[in-house]
N, C-alpha and C positions, 0 to 999 in steps of 0.2 A: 961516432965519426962517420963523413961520407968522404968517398973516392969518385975519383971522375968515371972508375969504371960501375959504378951501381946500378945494378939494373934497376930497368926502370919495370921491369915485370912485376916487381911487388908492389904496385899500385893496386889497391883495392879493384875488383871490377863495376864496371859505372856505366850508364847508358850509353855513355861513347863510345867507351871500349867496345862493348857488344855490337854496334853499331858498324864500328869500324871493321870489325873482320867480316862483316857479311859481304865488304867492298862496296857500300855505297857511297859514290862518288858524284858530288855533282858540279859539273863543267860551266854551267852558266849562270853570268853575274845574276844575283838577285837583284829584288827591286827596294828594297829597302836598306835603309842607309844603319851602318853597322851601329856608330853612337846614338842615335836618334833608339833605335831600336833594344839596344842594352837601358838606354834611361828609364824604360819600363819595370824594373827589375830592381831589385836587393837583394843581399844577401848570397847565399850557395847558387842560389839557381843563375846567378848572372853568368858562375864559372863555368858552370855545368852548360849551359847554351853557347858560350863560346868555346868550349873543348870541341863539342859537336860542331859548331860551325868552322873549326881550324880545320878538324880531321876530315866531312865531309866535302869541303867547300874547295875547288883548287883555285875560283877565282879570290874568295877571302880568305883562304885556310891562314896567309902568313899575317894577316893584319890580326884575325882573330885571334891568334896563339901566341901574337905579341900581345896584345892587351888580356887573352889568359893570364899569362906569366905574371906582369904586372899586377893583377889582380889577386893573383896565389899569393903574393909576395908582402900585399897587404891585408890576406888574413893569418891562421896557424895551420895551412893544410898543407905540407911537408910534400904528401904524396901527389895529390894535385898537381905540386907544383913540378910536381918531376914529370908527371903525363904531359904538360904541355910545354916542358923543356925539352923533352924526348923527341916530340914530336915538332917544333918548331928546329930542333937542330938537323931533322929528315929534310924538311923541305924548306927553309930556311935558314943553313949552317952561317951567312954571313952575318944575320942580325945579333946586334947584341945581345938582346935578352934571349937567345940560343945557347949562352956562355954560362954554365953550370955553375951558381955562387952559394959557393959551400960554404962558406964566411956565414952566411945566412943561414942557411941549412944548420948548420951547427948550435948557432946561436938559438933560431928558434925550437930546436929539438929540445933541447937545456930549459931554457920559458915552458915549453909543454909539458917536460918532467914535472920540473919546478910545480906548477901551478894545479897538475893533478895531483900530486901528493899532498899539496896544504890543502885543497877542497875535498879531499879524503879523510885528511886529519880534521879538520873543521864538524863534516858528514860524523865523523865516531864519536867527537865530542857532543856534538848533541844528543845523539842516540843513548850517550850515555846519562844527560840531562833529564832522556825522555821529553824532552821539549817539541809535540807536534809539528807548530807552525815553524820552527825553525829546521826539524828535519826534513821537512817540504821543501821549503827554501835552499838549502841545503843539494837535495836532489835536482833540484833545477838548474840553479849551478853549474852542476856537474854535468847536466844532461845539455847546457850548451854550450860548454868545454869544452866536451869530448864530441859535438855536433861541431863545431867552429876548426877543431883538430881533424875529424874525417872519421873517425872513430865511430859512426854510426849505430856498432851493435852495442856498446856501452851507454851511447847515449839514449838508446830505444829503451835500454833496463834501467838507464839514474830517473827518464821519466816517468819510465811505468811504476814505479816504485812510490812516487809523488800522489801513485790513486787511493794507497793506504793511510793517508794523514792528511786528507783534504778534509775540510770541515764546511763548504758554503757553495752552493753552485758555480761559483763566480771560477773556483778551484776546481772544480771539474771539466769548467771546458778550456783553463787553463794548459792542464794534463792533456788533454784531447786534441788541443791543436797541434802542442810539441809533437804529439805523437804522427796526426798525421802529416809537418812538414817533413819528420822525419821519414815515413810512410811512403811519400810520394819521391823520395829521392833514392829511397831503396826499392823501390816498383812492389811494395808490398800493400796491394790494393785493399786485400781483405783487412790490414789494421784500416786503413784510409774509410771505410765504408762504415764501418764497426763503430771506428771515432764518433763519426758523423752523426753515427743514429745516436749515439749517448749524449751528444752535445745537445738534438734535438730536443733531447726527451729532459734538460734540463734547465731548459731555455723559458724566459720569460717574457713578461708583455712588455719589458722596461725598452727603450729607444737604444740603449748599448746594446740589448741584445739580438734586437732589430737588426740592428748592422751587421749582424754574422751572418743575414740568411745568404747573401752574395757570396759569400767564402763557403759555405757549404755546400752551397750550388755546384760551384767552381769544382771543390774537392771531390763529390760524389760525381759530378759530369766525367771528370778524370776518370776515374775508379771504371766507369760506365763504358769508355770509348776504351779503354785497355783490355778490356773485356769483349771488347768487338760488338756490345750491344750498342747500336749505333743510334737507332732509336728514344731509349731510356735516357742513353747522354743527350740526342738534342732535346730534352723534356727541362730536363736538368738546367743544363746553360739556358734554355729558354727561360724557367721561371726563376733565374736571377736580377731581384729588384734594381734598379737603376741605382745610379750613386754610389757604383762601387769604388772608382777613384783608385788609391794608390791601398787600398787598406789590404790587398791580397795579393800583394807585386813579390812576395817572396815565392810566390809557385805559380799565380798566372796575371796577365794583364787584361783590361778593359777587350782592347785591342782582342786575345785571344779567345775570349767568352764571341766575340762577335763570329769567329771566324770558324772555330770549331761547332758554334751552334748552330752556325749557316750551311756548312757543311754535311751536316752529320742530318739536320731536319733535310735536306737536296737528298739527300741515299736513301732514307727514311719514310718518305710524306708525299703525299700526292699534293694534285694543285691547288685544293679547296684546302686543305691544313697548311698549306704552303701560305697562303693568302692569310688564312684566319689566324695562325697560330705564329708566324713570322712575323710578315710586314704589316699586320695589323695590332700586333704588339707593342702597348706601348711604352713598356719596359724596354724590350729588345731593341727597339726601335735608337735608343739612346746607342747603342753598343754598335749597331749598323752603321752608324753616322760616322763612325772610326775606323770603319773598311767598309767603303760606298762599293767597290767592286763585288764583293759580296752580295749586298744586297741588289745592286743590277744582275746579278747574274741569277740569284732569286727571281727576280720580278722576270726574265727574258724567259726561263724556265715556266715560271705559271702564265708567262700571254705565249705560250706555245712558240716560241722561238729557241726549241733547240739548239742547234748551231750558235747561234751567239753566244747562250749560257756554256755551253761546253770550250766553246775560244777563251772564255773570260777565265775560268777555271787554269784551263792550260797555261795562261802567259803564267798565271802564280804557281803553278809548280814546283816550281825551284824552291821558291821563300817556305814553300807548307814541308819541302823536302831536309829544310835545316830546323823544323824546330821539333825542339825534344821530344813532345808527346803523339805529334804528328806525323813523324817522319816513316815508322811504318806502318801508318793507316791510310797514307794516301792514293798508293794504288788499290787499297779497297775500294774506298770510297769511293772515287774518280769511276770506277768499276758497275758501284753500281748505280749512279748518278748517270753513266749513261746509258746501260743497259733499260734504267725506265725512260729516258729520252726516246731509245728506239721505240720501245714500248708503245710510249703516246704518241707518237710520229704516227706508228703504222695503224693505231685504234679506229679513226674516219674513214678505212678504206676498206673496199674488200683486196683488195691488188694494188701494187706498187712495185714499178721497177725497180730493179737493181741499182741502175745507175744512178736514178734518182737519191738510191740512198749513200751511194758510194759520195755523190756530188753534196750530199746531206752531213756526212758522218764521217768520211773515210779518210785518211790523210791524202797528200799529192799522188797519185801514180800507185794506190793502194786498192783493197779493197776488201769490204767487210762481208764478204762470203762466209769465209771461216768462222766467222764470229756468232756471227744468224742462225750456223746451223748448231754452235756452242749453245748458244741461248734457245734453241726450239730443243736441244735434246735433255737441254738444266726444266724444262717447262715454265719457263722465264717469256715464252715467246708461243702464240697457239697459232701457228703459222705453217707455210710448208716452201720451201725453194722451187720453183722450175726452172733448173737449169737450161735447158733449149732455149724457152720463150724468153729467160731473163727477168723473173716476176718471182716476187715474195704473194702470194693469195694466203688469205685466212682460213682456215679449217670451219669449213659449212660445220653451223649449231646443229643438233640432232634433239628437240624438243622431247618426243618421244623418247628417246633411248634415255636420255637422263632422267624421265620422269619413272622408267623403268629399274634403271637403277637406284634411286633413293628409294624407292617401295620394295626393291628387294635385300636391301640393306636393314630397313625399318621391319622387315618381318622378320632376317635373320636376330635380329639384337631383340623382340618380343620371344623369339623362338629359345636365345639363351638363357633369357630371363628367367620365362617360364618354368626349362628345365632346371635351374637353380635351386628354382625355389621350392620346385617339387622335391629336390631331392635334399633341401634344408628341412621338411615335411617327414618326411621318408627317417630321418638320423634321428628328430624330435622323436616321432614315436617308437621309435627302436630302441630308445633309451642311449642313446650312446654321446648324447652331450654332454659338456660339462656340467655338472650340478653344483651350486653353493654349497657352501656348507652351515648346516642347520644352527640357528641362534637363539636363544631366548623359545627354543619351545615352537619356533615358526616352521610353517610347514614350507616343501619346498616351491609353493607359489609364490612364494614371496622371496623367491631364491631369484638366479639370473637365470631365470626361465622365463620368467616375465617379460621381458624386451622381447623375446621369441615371441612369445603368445603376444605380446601387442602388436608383434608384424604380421604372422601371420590371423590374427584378427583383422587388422586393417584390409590384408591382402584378398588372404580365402576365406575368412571366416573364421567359426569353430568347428569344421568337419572333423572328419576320423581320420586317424592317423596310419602308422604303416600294418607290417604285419604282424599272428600275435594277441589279437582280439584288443591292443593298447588301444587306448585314447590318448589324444595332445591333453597335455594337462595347461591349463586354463585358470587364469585368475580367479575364477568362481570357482572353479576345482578347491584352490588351494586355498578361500576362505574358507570353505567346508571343514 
């Protein structure tokens, strides 16, 4: 039974939630249109983006958390529906679906009883069959039961359960995708990456399974950008083949491979990979054409027009600020997108003023002092301020001193070597290595002494050893 007073705290915790307490809040309308934008989308993830977008959003928070509601309502996720009842009754108490309907609530709690317990009963009866293919089936069941109810950590054990009665590839990356949509909703990357390689490794030449490379792209780019390797994710979204269409809308769209890979290769990539590995793409190139902003702002970046590429960026801010996987990678990004902007700005010059840059990079009535001298003291920046004159100058090259330095470096690391190995010399003939032990009658040349004597034969030879009157014992020794 629920009461109007239920808290709504025993709502599983969810990317929103986490989201929400950190107070991010964002004030301006986005530029894409709410339904246009959900149409991408199936499944859990559609809730999941509009929770986020109620909670962050004060210009769409009430529209989105109405069609949350709505949407909770038409699957079995109880608690869901109570995070964006909660929360649409905070900032929109007059709308209807604010109106807590426990009528409902009740009813579907009873169906979720209900239906776990027969597919339970169901699960033991075969197991008591011993029937594989139907304990499989069985477990899948169950495993999007208790995924369609919220029940996450059940679902992650009814599929993983599914990897012991599979019989045919087809069934393995069956198993592997359940796992990582579940995966990717629970922010547990390491199963997401794990899936991926098993699904790789049992993938075939056939055209069905052709069609997964885009979803795995997709899944491992995720995995990649949560990890903050920014790099590795734009590799990822880059080599996802074209024609991915709606086959992957349960965790990311066309649209998001474009935007996250455009992104992530900008932070990443200078203008030659920028050029070759981007917009000369003709995979990529399909996915650009679905966010032209993107790729303009690409292409303004590699013909050396800074400023334009970092305007293009900003007006979308907002939009990269609502969506789920995005939301806290964008002041990385943004970050270091334009720290190589300044980068490449200042590479043609030996000096360039201040104002120049301020009029370059700085917002109205601002200035990027602080910044310049962030980034020369990160060594992001090989430069120096003068403040009096108002010049950023470059740090005069020192030919000599560097060539001074790698040759005192390249003598240190002969210098460690050498004593190393003198003193790997020095233990051989003092007898104090490990020795095999004796088999078949063999002497101990033919023990793990051997690898030794083959190094240092390669190294020094076969000189004499330490002290003691020893010799290194020696493959020829230990024919003897």
């Amino acid at each position: 039974m629920y009461s109007l007073n239920s808290p709504h705290q025993q709502a599983p915790a969810s990317p929103t939630q986490s989201r929400a307490k950190k107070n991010i809040v964002v004030h301006e309308q986005p530029k894409f249109d709410l339904e246009s934008y959900l149409a991408n989308y199936k499944g859990r993830t559609r809730l999941e983006r509009l929770l986020l977008i109620g909670v962050c959003s004060s210009a769409l928070g009430v529209e989105a958390l109405k069609l949350a509601v709505r949407e909770a309502k038409q699957g079995k996720d109880i608690k869901r529906y109570l995070e964006a009842q909660n929360h649409l009754e905070t900032i929109g108490p007059d709308e209807s679906e604010a109106q807590r309907d426990l009528s409902w609530m009740e009813r579907t709690e009873r169906q979720n009883q209900a239906e776990s317990q027969r597919l339970e009963a169901e699960l033991k009866g075969y197991k008591n069959n011993l029937i594989k293919e139907s304990i499989r089936m069985g477990n899948e069941d169950l495993g999007r039961h208790y995924q369609a109810i919220g029940d996450l950590a059940k679902a992650f054990d009814a599929y993983s359960r599914m990897r012991q009665d599979v019989s045919m590839n087809k069934h393995i990356i069956d198993v592997s995708r359940h796992l990582i949509e579940v995966g990717i909703e629970q922010k547990n990357w390491i199963v997401v990456s794990s899936n991926v390689q098993k699904i790789k490794n049992s993938l075939s030449v056939s055209d069905e399974d052709k069609a997964l490379q885009p979803y795995l792209c997709a899944a491992e780019g995720l995995a990649r950008m949560d990890d903050g390797d920014y790099h590795s994710a734009a590799m990822q979204f880059l080599g996802a083949d074209a024609g991915m269409g709606l086959s992957c809308n349960t965790i990311i769209s066309p649209n998001d491979i474009a935007v996250y890979g455009g992104l992530c290769a900008l932070a990443t990539m200078d203008r030659n990979e920028l050029q070759s590995k981007v917009l000369e793409n003709s995979n990529f190139r399909t996915y650009l054409e679905l966010e032209p902003h993107i790729r303009r702002a690409i292409s303004f970046f590699v013909n050396s027009r800074y400023s334009a590429c970092l305007s293009v960026l900003e007006a979308y801010r907002t939009d990269y600020c609502l969506d789920i996987h995005l939301q806290r990678h964008v002041d990385d990004i943004y970050q270091l997108v334009r720290s190589k902007s300044i980068v490449q700005y200042f590479i043609p010059f030996s000096c360039v003023t201040l104002d120049s840059l301020n009029q370059a990079f700085a917002a109205p009535g601002k200035t990027i002092d602080k910044e310049l001298a962030a980034m020369i003291t990160r060594k992001e920046l090989d430069a120096r301020i003068d403040t009096q004159n108002r010049l950023l100058t470059s740090v005069p090259s020192a030919p000599r001193s560097s060539l001074q330095s790698s040759t005192l470096k390249t003598v240190n690391e002969y210098e460690r070597e050498a004593r190393r190995r003198i003193q790997h010399m020095n233990i051989h003939g003092a007898d104090l290595e490990i020795k095999a032990t004796k088999r078949n009658g063999m002497g101990m040349g033919m023990g793990s002494s051997g690898g030794m004597d083959d190094f240092f034969d390669g190294g020094f030879g076969g000189g004499g050893g330490g002290g003691g009157g020893r010799e290194l014992r020696s493959r020829d020794r230990g024919a003897a």
